[in-house]
N, C-alpha and C positions, 0 to 999 in steps of 0.2 A: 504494500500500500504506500501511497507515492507521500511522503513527507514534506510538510511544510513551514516555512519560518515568518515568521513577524517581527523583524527588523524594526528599531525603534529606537529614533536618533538621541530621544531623552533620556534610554539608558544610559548612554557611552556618554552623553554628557554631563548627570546624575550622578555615576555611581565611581568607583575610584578604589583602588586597589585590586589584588588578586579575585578571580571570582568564576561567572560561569553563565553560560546562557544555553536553553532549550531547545532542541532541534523538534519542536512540535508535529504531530502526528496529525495525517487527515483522518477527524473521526465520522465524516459525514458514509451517509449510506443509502445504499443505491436504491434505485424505485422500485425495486423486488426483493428488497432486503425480506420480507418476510418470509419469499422462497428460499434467499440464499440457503446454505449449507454450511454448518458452525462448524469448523471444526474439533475433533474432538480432544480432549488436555492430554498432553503424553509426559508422561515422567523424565526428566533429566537429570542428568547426573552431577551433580555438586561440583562446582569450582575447583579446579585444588589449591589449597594454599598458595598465598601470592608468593610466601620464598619459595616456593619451588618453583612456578611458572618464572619469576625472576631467576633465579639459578638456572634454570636452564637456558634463555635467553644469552645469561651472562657466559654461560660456558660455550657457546657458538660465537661469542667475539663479541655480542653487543654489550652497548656499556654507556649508549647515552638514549637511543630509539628502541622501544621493548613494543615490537609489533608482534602483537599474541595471534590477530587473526591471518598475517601473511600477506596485505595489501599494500604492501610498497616492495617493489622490487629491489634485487642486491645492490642496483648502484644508487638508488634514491635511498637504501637504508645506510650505505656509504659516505654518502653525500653529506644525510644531516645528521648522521654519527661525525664525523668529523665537522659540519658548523658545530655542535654544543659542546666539542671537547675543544675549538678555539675559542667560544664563549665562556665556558669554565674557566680557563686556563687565563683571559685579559682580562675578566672579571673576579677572578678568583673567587668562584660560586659554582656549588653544585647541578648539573641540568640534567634532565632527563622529557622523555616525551613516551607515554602510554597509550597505543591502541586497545581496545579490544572489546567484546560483548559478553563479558563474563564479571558482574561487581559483584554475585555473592550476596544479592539481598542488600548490601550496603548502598551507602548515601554516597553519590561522589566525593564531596570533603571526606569521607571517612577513609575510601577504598584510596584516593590520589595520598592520604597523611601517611597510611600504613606503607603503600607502596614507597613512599619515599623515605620514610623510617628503615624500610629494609632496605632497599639501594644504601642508604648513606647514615643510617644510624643516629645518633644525635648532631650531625653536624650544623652549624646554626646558619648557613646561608646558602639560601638553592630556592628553585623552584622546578614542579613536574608537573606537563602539561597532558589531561586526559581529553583524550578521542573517545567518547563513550560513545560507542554503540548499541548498549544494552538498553539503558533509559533516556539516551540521549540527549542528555544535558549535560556539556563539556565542563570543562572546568581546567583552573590552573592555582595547584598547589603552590603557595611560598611561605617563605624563613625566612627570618631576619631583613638583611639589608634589603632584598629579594620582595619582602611584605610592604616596606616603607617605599618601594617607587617604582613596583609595576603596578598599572593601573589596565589589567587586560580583556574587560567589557565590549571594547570598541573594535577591539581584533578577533575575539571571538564574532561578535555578531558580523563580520565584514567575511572571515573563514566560514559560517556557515551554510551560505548557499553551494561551497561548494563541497561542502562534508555530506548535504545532502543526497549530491552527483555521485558520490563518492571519490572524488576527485582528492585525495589526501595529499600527497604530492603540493597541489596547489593551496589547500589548507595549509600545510606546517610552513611555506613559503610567510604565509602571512601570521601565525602563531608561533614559532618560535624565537623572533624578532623581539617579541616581550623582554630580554633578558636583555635587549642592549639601552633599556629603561635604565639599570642598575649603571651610575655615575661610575666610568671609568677616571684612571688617573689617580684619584684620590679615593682608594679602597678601603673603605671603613666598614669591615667586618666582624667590629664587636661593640659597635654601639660607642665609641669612643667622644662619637662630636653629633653636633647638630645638624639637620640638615643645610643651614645656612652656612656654620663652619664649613661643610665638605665642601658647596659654592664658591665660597671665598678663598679657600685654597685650589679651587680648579681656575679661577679667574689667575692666579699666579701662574699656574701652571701649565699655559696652553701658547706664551710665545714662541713667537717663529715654528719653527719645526723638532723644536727639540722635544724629546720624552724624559721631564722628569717625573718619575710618580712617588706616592707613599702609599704602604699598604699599614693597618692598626689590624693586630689580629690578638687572640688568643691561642691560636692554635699552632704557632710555631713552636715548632721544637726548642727546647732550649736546655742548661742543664738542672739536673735535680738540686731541690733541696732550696731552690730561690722561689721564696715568696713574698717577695713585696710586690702590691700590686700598684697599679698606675692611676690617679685620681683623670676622673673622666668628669664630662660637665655634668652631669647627673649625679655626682659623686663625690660630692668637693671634699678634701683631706679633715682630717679632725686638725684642728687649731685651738682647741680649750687647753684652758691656761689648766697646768696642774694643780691640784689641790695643796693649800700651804699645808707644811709639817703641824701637826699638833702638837701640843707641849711634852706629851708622854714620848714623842719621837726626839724632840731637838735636842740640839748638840750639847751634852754635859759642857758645864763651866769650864773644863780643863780640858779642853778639846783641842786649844790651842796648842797646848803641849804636850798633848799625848799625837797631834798629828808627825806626820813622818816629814823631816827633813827634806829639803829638796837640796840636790847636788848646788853648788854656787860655780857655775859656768862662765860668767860674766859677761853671758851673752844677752841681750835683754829680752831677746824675740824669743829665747830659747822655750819660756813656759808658753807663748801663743803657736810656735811649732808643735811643740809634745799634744796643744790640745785639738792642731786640725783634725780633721775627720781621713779619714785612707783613703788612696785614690780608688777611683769610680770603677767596681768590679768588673773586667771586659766583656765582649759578648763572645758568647759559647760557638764553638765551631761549628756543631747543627744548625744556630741561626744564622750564619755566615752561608754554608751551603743551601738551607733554603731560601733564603735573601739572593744567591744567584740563580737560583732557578725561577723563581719567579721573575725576575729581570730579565731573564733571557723571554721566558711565556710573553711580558710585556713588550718586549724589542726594546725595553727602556735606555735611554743613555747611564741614566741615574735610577736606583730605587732604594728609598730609605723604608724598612721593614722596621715596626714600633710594637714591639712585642707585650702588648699589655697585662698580659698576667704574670709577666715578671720583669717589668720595668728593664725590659735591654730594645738598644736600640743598633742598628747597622746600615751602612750605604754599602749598596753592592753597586757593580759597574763600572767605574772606576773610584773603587774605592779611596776612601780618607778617615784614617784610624783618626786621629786628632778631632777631625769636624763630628763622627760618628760619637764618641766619648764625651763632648762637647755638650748633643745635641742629649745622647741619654741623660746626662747630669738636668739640661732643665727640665727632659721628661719628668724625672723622679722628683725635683722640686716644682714644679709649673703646670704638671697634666701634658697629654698627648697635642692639644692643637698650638698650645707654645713651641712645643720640639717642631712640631712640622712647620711652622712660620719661620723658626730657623732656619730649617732647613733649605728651604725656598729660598730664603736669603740670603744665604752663601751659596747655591750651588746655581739659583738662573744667572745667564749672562746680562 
């Protein structure tokens, strides 16, 4: 029975972030409907398990297009396996894209969260776009940075007349696009800045031709056992004064002289030496080697990687241990979009 859609400009211009629109069904019925022939309900066989329909998938090579019902041929599954693993890779965001007519009784948001919990586990930024042909109402899974600025109503409804045709190919041409929403350049994948911060650092960041970017993550590798974390604007540092000593604490009378001796150096800076702080812990060789590989994903000239769950910071590309060490120190005093405005400002021409 021939499917049909009702396109409706006030949605796409209404509604706003991830979401999903109906490929509606003609329920009308013909002039001899009461002779027709009903057909009779035949029993089917239960879904199986989305990890295993993904695991299998996954074991034939795909790893971004999970076409369950087999409507796109080898080189269009080709094709947009490799766009969402260069989407992934400059946006530094999880993709994926789901066919198929089998949800299991589930809700799209339910069947697209699961599915994408098993693809990628808890990772916090991606999104997965469902081709429902079961109830056929599409939809587009997102996370994190992925939820704050795709807005994919207006693509969906614009894909659906031709998901009707079955024309997929020409669908994903116009829905997988959603992911190039998500602000390259300036990769804030843990909630680091505002969205105007990230603006304002992409306004620095877009002269001439050169590629400087910064990515803020949690999920770089780094080494164990460092936890300090990074004040983010959501999160401003504790700054309360400590509580004065009580009396039952403070210094006995003779404290004076029961304190210890200090050496007589003759040096007069020597007591503000003993009391600076050590210098600024460097960054671990894991986030040096991920900090290059994402520069290279990026084609960046420069990429400063702001590891915020453990306050280290790195430029890959042509690197600068000094500017890098520089910029982590006002990280860990100043929050992440301080270090990054440095950053910009010694490294554009």
């Amino acid at each position: 029975m021939k499917r049909l859609i009702l396109v409706s400009a006030a949605i796409a211009l209404f509604l706003t972030g991830c979401g999903s629109k109906s490929r509606q069904q003609d329920i009308s019925l013909p002039d001899n409907a009461a002779e027709a022939t009903v057909p009779a309900e035949t029993e089917t066989t239960p879904p199986r398990p989305i990890a295993e329909r993904a695991a299998e998938l996954q074991s034939a090579g795909d790893t971004h297009i999970f076409d369950e019902q087999g409507v796109l041929s080898d080189e269009e599954k080709e094709q947009y396996n490799n766009y969402l693993e260069w989407l992934a890779n400059i946006r530094q965001i999880r993709t994926a894209a789901v066919i198929t007519d089998q949800l299991g009784g589930k809700t799209p948001e339910d069947f697209s969260a699961e599915y994408y919990h098993t693809l990628f586990g808890t990772a916090p930024n991606g999104f997965l776009l469902l081709i429902n042909n079961d109830t056929n109402r599409d939809y587009v899974y997102c996370e994190g940075a992925c939820k704050t600025y795709i807005s994919s109503d207006l693509a969906i409804a614009k894909a659906t007349p031709f998901l009707i045709e079955q024309k997929y190919a020409d669908a994903l041409e116009i829905l997988l696009p959603v992911g190039e929403m998500v602000p390259d350049r300036v990769l804030d994948r843990c909630g680091a800045l505002t969205p105007e911060q990230v603006e304002e650092l992409r306004a620095l960041a877009d002269p001439g031709d050169s590629r400087y970017c910064v990515l803020f993550t949690k999920e770089a590798p780094s080494a164990e056992g460092v936890t300090e974390a990074v004040p983010t604007e959501t999160e401003a540092p504790d700054t309360a004064e400590p509580e004065a000593a009580s009396d039952e604490t403070s210094a006995p009378d003779n404290a004076e002289a029961d304190a210890p001796e200090t050496a007589e150096t003759g040096d007069p800076d020597a007591e503000t030496t003993a009391a600076e702080s050590p210098a600024p812990e460097p960054a671990p060789a894991e986030l040096k080697t991920f900090a290059d590989d994402v520069c290279r994903q990026n084609e960046a000239d420069r990429l400063l990687v702001i590891d915020a769950a453990h306050s280290f910071a790195w430029i890959a590309g042509k690197e600068d241990e000094a500017l890098s060490a520089e910029i982590q120190a006002v990280l860990r005093t100043d929050g992440a979009f301080a270090a990054a405005k440095l950053y910009y400002e010694r490294v554009l021409p």
